[in-house]
C-alpha beads as a LAMMPS data file, in Angstrom:
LAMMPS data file: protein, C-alpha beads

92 atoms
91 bonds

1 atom types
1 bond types

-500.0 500.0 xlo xhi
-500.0 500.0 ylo yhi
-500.0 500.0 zlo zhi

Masses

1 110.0

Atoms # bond

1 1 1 438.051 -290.987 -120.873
2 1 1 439.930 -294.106 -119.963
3 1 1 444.096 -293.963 -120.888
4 1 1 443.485 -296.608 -123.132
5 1 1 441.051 -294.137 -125.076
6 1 1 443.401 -291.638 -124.819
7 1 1 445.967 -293.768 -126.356
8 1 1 443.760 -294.945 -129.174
9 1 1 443.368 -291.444 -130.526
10 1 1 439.866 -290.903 -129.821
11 1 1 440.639 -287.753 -127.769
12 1 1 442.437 -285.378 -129.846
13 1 1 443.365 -282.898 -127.519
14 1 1 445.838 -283.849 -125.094
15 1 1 447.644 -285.304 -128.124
16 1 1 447.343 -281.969 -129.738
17 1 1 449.053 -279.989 -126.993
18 1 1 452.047 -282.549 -126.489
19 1 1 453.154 -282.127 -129.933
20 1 1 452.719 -278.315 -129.957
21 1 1 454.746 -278.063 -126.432
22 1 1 457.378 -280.219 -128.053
23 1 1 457.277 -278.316 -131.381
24 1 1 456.289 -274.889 -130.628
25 1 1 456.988 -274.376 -127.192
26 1 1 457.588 -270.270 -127.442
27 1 1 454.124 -270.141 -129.251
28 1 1 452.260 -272.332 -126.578
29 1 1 453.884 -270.411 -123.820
30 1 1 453.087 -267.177 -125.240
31 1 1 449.308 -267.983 -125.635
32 1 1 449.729 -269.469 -121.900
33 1 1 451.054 -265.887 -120.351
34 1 1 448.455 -263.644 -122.660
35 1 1 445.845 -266.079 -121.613
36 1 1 446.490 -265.299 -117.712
37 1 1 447.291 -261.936 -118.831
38 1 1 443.155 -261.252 -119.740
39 1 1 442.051 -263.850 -117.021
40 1 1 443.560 -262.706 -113.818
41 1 1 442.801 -259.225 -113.747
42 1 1 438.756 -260.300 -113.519
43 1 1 439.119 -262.731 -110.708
44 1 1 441.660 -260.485 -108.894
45 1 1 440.564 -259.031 -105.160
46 1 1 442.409 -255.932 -106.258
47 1 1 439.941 -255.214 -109.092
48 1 1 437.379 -254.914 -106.711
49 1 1 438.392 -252.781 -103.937
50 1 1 439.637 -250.725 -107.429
51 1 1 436.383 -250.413 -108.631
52 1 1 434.807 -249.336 -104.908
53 1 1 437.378 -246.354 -104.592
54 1 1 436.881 -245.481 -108.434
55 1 1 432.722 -245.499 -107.740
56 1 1 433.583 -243.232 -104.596
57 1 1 435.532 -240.568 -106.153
58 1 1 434.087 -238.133 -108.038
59 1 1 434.635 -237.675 -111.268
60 1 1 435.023 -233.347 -111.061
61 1 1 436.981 -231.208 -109.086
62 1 1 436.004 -228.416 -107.404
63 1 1 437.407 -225.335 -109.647
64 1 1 436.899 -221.975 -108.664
65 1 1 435.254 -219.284 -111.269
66 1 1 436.162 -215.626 -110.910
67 1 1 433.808 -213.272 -112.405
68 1 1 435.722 -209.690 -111.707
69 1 1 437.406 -210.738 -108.808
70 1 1 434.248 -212.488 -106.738
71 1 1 434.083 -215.858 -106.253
72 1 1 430.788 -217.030 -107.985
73 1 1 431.111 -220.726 -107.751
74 1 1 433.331 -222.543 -105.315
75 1 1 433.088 -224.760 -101.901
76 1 1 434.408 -222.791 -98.667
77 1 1 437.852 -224.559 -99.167
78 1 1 439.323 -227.158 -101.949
79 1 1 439.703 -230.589 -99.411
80 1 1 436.294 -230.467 -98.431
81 1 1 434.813 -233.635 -98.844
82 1 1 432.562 -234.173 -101.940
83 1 1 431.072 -237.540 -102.599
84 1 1 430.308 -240.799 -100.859
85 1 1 433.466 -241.425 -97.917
86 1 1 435.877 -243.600 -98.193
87 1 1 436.016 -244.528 -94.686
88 1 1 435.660 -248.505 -95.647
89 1 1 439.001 -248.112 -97.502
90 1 1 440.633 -246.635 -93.935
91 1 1 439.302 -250.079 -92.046
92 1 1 440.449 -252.640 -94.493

Bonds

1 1 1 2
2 1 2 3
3 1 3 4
4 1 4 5
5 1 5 6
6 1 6 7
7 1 7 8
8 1 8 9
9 1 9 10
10 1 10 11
11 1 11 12
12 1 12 13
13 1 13 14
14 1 14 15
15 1 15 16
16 1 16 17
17 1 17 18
18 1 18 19
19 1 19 20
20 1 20 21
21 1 21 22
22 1 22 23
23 1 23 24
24 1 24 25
25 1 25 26
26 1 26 27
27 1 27 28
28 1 28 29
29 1 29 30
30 1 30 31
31 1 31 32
32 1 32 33
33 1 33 34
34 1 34 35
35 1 35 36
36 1 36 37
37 1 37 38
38 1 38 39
39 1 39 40
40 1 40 41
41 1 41 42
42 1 42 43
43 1 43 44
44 1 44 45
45 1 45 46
46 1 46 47
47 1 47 48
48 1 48 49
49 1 49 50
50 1 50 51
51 1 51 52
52 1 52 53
53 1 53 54
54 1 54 55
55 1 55 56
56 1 56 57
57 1 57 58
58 1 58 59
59 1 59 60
60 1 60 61
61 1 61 62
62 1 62 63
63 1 63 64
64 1 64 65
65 1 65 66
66 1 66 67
67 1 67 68
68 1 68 69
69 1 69 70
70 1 70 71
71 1 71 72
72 1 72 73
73 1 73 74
74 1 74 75
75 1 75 76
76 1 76 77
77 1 77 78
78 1 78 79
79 1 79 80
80 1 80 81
81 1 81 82
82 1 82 83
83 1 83 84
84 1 84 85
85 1 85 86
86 1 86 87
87 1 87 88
88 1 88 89
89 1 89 90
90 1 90 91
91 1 91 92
């Protein structure tokens, strides 16, 4: 649109947000932050690599059962790896 559109009112919009900056400035700069606030978490880097380490760690934790004092189900120690590594996190 050409400025002399603009000026003719044929394009309601930037006309629209001048008067509500210059009226309602807390309200426009409220909907401005919570706008960015659901926006930027989607195109951050940091949701990704967030989303790798949540996808490589499991979900349970090794617990161990006692059934009259024997060990019935239980790996040989508690940090023994379980799950996909997370050695692409160490290289980053």
């Amino acid at each position: 649109m050409t400025p002399q559109q603009m000026s003719q009112g044929n394009c309601k919009t930037p006309s629209f947000l001048r008067n509500a900056w210059a009226k309602e400035l807390v309200l426009v700069v409220s909907f401005t932050i919570g706008g960015l606030i659901i926006i930027l978490p989607t195109i951050s880097p940091y949701t990704k690599y967030a989303i790798m380490i949540n996808q490589a760690s499991p979900y349970n934790h090794p617990v161990l059962l006692l059934d009259n004092g024997n060990i019935l189900n239980g790996s040989s120690h508690p940090q023994d790896p379980q799950g996909p590594s997370l050695e692409w996190l160490k290289k980053l």
